[in-house]
C-alpha positions as CSV (number, residue, x, y, z in Angstrom):
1,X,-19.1,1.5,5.9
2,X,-16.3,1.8,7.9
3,X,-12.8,-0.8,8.4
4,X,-12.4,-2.9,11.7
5,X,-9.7,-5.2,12.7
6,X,-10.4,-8.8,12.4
7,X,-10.3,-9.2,16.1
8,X,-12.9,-6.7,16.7
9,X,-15.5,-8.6,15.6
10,X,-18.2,-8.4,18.6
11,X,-21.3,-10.2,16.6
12,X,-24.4,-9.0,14.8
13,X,-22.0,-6.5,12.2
14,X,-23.2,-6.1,9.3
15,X,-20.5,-6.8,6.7
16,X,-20.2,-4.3,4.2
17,X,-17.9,-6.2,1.6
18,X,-17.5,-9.4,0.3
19,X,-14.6,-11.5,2.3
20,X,-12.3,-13.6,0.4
21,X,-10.3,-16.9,0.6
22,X,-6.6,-16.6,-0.8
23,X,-8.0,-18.8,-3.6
24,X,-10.7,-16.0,-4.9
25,X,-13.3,-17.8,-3.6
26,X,-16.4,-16.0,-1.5
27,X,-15.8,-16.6,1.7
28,X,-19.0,-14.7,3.3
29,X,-20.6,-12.5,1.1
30,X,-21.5,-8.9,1.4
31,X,-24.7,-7.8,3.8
32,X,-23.9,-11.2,6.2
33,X,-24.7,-11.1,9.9
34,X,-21.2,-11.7,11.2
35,X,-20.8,-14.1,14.2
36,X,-17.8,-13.8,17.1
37,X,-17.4,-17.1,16.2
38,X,-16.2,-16.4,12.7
39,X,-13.2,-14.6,14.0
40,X,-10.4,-17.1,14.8
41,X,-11.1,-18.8,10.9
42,X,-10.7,-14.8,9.4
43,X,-7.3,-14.8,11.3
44,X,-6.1,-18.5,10.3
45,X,-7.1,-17.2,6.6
46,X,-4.5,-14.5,7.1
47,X,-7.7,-11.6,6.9
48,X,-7.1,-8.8,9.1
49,X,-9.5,-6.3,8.3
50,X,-13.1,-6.2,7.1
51,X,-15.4,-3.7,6.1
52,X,-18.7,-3.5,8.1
53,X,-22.0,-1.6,7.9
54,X,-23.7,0.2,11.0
55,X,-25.4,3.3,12.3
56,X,-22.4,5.4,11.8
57,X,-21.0,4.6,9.1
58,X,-24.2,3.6,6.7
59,X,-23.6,6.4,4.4
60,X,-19.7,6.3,4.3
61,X,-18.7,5.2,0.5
62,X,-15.1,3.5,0.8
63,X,-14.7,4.6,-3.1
64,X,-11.4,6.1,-2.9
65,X,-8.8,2.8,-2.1
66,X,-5.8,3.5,-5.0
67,X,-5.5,-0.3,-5.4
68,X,-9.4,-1.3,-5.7
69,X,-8.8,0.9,-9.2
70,X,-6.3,-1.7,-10.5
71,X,-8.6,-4.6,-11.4
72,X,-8.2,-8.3,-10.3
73,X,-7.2,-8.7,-14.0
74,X,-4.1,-6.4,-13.9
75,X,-2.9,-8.3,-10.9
76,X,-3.6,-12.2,-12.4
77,X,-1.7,-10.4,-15.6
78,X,0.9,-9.7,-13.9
79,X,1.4,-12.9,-11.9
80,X,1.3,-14.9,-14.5
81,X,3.9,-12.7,-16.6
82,X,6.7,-12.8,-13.5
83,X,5.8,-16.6,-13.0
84,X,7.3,-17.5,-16.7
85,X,9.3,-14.5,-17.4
86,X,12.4,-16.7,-17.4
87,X,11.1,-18.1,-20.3
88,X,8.7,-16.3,-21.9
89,X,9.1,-14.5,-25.0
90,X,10.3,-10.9,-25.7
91,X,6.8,-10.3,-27.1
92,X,5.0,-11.9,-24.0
93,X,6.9,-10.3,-22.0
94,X,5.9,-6.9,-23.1
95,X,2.6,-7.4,-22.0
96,X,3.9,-5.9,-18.9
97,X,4.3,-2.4,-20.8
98,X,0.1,-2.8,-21.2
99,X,0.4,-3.5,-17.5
100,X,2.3,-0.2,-16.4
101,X,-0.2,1.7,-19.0
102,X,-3.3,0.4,-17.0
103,X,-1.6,1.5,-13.9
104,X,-1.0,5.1,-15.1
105,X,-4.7,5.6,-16.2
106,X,-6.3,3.9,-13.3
107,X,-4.3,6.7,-11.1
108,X,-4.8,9.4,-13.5
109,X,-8.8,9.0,-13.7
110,X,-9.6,9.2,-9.9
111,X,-11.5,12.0,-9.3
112,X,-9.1,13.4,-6.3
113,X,-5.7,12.7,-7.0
114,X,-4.5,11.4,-3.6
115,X,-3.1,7.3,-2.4
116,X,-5.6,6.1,-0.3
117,X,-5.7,2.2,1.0
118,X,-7.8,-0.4,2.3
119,X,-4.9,-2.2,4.8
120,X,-6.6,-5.3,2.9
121,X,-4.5,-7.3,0.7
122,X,-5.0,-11.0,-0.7
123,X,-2.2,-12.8,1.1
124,X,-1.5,-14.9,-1.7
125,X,-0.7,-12.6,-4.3
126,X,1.2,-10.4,-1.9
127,X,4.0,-10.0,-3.5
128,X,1.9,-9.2,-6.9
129,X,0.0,-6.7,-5.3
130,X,2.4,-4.9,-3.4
131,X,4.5,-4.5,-6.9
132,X,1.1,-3.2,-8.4
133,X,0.4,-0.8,-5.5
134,X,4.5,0.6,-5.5
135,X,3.4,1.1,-9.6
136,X,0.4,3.2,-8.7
137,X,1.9,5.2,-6.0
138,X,5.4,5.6,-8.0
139,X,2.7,6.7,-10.8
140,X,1.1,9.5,-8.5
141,X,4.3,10.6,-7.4
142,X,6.1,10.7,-10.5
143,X,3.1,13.4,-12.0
144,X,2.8,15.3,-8.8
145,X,6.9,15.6,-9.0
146,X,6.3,16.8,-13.0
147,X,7.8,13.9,-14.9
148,X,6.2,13.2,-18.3
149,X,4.1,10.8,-19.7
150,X,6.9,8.5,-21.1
151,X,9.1,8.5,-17.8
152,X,6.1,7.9,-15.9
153,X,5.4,5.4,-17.6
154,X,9.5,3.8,-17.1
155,X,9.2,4.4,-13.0
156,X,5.8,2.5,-13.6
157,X,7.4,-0.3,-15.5
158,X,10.7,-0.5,-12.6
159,X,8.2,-0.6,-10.1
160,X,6.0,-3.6,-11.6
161,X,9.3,-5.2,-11.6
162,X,11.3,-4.3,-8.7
163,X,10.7,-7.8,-7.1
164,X,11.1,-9.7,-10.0
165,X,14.3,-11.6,-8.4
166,X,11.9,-12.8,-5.2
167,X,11.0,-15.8,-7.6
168,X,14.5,-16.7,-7.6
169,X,14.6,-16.4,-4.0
170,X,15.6,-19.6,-2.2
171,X,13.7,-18.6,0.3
172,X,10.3,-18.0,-1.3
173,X,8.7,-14.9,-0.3
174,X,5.7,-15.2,2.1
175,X,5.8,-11.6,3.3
176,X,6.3,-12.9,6.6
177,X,8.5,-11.3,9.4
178,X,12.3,-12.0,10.2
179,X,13.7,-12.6,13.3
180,X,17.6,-11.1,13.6
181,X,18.9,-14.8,14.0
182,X,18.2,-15.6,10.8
183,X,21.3,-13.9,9.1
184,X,21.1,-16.7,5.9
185,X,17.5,-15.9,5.3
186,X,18.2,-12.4,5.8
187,X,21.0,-12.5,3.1
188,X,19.4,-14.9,0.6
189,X,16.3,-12.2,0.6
190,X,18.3,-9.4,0.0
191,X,20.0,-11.3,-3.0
192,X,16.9,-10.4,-4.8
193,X,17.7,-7.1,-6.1
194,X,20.8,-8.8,-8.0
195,X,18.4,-11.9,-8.8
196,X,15.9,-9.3,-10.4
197,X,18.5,-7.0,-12.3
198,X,20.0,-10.5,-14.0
199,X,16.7,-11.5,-15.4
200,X,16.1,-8.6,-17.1
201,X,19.4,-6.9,-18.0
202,X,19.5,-8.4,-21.5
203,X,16.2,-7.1,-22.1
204,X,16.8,-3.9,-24.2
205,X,13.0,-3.2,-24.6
206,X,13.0,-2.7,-20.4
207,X,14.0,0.8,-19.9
208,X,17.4,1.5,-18.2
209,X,16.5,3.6,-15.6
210,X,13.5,0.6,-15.0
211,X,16.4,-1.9,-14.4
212,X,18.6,0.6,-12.3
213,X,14.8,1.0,-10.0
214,X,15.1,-3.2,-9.7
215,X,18.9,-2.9,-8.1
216,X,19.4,-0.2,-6.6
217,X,15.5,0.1,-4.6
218,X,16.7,-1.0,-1.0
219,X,19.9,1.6,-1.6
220,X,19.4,4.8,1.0
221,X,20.9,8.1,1.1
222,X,23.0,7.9,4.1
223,X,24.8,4.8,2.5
224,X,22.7,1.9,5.0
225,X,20.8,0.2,1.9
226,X,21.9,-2.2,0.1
227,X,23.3,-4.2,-2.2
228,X,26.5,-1.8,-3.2
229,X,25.9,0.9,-0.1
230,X,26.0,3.5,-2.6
231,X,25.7,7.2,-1.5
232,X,22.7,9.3,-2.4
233,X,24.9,11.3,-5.4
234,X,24.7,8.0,-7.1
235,X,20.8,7.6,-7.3
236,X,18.9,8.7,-10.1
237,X,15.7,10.6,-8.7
238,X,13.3,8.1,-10.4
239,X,15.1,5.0,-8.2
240,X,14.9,7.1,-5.0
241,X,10.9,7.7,-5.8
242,X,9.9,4.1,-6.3
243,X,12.5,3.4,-2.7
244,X,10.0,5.8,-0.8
245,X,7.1,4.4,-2.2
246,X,8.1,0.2,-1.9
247,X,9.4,0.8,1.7
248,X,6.2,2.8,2.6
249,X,3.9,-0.4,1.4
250,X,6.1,-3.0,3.0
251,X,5.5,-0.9,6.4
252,X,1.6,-0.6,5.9
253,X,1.1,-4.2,5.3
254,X,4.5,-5.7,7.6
255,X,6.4,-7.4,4.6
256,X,9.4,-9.0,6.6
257,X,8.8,-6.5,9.0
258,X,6.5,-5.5,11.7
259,X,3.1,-4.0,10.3
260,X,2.7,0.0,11.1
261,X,-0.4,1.6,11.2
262,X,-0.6,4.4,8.0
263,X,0.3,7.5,9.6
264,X,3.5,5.9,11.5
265,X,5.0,4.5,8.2
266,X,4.3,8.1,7.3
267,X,6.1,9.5,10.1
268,X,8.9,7.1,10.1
269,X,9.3,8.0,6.1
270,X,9.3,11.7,7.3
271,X,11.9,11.2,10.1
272,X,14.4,9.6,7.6
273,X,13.7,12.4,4.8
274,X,17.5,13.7,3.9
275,X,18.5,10.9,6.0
276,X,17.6,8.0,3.9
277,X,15.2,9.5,1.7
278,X,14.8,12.1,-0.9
279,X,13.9,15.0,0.7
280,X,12.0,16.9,-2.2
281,X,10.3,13.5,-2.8
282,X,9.4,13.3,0.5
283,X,7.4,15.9,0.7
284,X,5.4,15.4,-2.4
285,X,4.8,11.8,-0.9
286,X,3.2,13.2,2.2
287,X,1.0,15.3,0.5
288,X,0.0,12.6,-1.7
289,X,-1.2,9.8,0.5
290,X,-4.2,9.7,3.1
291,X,-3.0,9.2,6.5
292,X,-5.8,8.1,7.5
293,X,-7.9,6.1,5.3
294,X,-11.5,6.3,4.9
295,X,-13.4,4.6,7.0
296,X,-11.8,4.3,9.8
297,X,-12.0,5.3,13.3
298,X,-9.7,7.7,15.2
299,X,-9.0,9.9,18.7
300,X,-8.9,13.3,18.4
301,X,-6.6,16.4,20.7
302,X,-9.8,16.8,22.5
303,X,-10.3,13.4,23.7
304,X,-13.7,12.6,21.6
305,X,-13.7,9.8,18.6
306,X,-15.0,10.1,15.3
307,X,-14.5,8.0,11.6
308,X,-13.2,9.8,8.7
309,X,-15.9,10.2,6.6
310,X,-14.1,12.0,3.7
311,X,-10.5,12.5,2.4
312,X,-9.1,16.0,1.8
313,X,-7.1,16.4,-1.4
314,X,-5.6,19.5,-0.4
315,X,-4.2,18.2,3.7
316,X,-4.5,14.5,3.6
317,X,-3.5,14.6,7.2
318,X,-6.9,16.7,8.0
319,X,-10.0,14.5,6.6
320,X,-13.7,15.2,7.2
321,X,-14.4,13.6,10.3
322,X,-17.6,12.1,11.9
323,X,-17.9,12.3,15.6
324,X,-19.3,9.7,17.4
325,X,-19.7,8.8,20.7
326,X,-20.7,5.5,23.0
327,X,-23.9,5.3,24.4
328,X,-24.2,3.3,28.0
329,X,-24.7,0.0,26.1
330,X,-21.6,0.6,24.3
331,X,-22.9,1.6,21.0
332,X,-21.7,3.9,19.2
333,X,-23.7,6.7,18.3
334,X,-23.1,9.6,15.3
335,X,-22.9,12.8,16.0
336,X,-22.1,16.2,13.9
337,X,-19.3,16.0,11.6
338,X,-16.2,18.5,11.2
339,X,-14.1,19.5,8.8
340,X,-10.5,19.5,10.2
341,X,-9.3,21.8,7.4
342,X,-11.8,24.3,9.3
343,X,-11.4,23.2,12.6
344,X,-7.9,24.3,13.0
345,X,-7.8,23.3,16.8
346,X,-8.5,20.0,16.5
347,X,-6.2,17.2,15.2
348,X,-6.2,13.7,15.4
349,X,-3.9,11.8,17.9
350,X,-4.2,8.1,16.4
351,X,-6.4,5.2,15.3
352,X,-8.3,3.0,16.9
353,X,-7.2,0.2,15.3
């Protein structure tokens, strides 16, 4: 299977996963005929991205997505513990420690230890999701840097809650983007670092260097973050981690911002490492993430296409690749597949996306 934009829909895909409504609800079920007409209800539905199923791409497993691992019930858990968790009880509220547990071992079991996404997200539960996909990258991170078990598992649990305060937010969170005019909105948004580290500041069983991950996340190296402007000598490692990891998945899937493409949120991360980001972290993040994700297609040095058929734990930025090429009609047509850890000559130059 391999990932298209919404708007690339031409008629007669096959689609290779089910496609769902905000509400959970089957929109159009797996092995559908897909229709050009179907396209402008996807986009009005907020879905960007679907799988499909063709020549190419019929035996390409999309196994590998990080946040497929963490199961619809880890995200409806921790919904509906951030919903109440003004008033829920100490001992409900801890569920979220069974939460940040699940996290850990659904990283920890893949069978190649590297982030890979799907660009597909439930629009409703954004703000759940992305909280759950920060965890699970923090979680990656955090092992490949050599923390242990138990801190893991505190970076885990300040990166489930780092947008706690967004429910407090006058200006609810929809994940959309903000023009510069808006200053208030701007300003009311950014009150939810403060927002989050009040809710949970008299909570002695959250881990203080989980609450320190809640406030000081948007704070950057070179003193432009916010909300204190404090200098990178005043961030504890763990908090700049889980501020590489949330600004990375706000870029991939344009949370009040413009949406990047994988490998230029990685390239934008690396042009601000020992600028606004943790150098040493930064480099253990780059060689943890797939820049480009399974599945998808690409343009490589020498001018020919292909889809990335396989990742490569060892060079995430050099995948197995499938070449392809379009026949006269416009099909497109598999040809041999390379290696680009082998084929040292050839790199790819973007996505087709």
């Amino acid at each position: 299977m391999r990932r298209i934009r919404t708007e690339q829909i031409k008629g007669r895909e096959i689609l290779a996963k089910d496609v769902y409504s905000t509400t959970g609800v089957v929109l159009i079920s797996e092995g559908t005929i897909l229709k050009k007409e179907y396209v402008d209800k996807l986009l009005e539905l907020k879905i960007t991205d679907v799988f499909v199923e063709d020549e190419i791409s019929r035996d390409i497993q999309v196994q590998d997505i990080t946040e497929e691992k963490i199961s619809e019930q880890c995200v409806e858990k921790l919904k509906d513990t951030l919903e109440r968790f003004s008033y829920a009880t100490g001992e409900e509220l801890r569920e979220l420690s069974k939460v940040a547990t699940e996290v850990m071992e659904g990283v920890l079991l893949q069978d190649e230890v590297i982030y890979t996404i799907s660009n597909v997200r439930n629009y409703s539960k954004s703000l759940y999701e992305h909280s759950l996909s920060v965890a699970a990258l923090a979680t990656l991170i955090a092992v490949r840097a050599g923390y242990s078990q138990s801190e893991t598992k505190e970076i885990a649990m300040g990166a489930l809650l780092h947008d706690i305060g967004f429910i407090n937010v006058k200006e609810k969170y929809q994940g959309k983007i903000l023009c510069e005019e808006e200053e208030k909105v701007q300003k009311e948004i950014k009150r939810h670092v403060v927002y989050g580290y009040i809710e949970v500041e008299q909570q002695d069983w959250i881990p203080t260097i989980s609450r320190e991950i809640i406030l000081y996340h948007h704070e950057r190296l070179d003193r432009s973050g916010y909300p204190f402007h404090m200098s990178g000598d005043k961030l504890k490692p763990q908090v700049r981690l889980v501020a590489i990891c949330d600004a990375f998945d706000n870029m991939v899937y344009g949370n009040l911002e413009k949406r990047k493409k994988v490998h230029e949120a990685m390239e934008e991360i690396m042009s601000s490492s020992g600028i606004k980001f943790d150098t040493d972290l930064v480099k253990i993040f780059l060689r943890s993430v797939a820049t480009y994700p399974t599945g998808i297609m690409v343009r490589l040095s020498d001018g020919h296409c292909g889809m990335v058929l396989r990742q490569n734990a060892e060079s995430p930025t050099r995948p197995l690749i499938r070449m392809v090429e379009q026949n006269k009609n416009g099909e497109w047509i598999r040809k041999e597949d390379k290696d680009l850890a082998e084929e040292l000559t050839l790199f790819i130059v973007d996505t087709m996306e």
